[in-house]
C-alpha positions as CSV (number, residue, x, y, z in Angstrom):
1,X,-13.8,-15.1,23.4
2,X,-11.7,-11.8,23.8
3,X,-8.6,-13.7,24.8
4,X,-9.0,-16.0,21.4
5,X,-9.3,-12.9,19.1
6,X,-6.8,-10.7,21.2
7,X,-4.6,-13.9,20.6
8,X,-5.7,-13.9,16.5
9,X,-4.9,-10.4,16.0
10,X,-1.6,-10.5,18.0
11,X,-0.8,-13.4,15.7
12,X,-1.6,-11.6,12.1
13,X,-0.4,-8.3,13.1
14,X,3.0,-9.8,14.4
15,X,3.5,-11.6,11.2
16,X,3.4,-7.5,9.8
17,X,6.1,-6.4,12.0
18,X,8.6,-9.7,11.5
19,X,11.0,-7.4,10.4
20,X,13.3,-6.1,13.3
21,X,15.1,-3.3,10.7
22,X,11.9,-1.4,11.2
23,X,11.9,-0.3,15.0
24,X,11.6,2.0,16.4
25,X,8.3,3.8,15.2
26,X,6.4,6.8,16.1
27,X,2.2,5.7,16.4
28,X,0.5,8.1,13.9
29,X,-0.2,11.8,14.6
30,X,-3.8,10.5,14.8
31,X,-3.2,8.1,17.4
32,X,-0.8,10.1,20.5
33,X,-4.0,11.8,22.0
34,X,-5.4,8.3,22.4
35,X,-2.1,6.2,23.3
36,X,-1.5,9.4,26.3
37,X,-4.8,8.6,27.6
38,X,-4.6,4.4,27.3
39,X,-1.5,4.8,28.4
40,X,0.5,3.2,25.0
41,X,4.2,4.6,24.6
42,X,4.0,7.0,21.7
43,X,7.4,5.6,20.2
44,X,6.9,1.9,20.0
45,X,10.4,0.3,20.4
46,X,9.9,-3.4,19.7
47,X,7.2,-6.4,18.3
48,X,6.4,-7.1,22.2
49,X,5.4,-3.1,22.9
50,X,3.5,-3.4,19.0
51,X,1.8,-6.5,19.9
52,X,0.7,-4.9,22.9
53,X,-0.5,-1.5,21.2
54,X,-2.4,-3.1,18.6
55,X,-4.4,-5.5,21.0
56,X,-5.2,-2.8,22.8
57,X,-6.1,-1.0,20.1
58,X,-8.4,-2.9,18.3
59,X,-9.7,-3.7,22.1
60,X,-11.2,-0.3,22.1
61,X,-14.9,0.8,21.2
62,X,-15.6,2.1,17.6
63,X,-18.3,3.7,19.3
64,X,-14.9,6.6,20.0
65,X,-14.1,8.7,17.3
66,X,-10.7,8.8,18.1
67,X,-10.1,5.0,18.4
68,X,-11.9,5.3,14.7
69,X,-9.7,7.5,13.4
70,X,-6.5,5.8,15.2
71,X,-7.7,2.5,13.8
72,X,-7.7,4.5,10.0
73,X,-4.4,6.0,10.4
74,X,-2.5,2.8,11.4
75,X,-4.1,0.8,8.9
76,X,-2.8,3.9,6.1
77,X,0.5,3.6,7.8
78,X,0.3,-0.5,8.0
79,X,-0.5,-0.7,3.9
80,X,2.4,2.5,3.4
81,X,4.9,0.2,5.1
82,X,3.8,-3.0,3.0
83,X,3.9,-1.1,-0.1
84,X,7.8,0.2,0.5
85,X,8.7,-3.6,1.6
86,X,7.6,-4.8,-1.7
87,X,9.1,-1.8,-4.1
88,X,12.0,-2.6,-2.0
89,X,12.0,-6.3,-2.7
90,X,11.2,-5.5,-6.3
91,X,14.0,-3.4,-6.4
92,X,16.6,-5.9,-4.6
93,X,15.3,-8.9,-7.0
94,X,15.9,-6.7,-10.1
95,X,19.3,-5.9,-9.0
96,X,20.5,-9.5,-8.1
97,X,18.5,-10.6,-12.1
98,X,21.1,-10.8,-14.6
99,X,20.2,-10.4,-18.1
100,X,21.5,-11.9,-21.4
101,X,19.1,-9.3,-23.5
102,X,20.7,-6.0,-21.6
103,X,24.3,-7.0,-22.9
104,X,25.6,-6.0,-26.3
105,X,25.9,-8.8,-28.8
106,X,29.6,-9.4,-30.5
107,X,30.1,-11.8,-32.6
108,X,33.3,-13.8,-31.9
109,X,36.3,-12.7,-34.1
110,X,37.8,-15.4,-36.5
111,X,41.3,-14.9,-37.5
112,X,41.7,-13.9,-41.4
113,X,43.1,-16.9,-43.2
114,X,46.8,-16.3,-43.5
115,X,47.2,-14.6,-40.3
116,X,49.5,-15.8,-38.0
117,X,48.2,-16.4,-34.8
């Protein structure tokens, strides 16, 4: 049963992290007490060394007070990230829209009858 749900959250929190732009990254303040004593790097520098954190980390006993608080921090930091991805995305896909509405209207000149062309 733990290797089925270590699997399942391996799977949805490597979906998160899908984006290679984003390592290296420091664990939360909250969490270097607890990744120096479970032995975790504090600088995670790939999905593998991530995969392995967060198993490990949601592994751990909420019964700790630091694994609670480590858990709290990484899911601030995990909905900080999302929410920069999509402003970003937003901001990319408004870039790349082009509008008819933001462009002045003209109306085509006519020549004035008698005027050579």
């Amino acid at each position: 049963m733990r290797l089925m749900t270590a699997a399942a959250l391996t799977f949805a929190f490597s979906t998160l992290a899908s984006a290679e732009g984003m390592y290296p990254v420091s664990v939360p303040q909250e969490c270097v007490e607890l990744a120096n004593r479970e032995g975790v790097p504090t600088v995670i520098e790939n999905r593998y060394q991530a995969m392995k954190a967060k198993v490990k980390l949601y592994r751990l006993s909420t019964r700790d007070p630091m694994v609670r608080e480590c858990r709290q921090a990484v899911d601030r930091m995990r909905a900080a990230m999302q929410e920069q991805t999509a402003s970003t995305k937003e901001h990319t896909a408004s870039k790349s829209t082009f509008s008819l509405s933001s462009s002045p209207t003209s109306k085509p000149q006519t020549p004035a009858m008698g005027t050579p062309q």
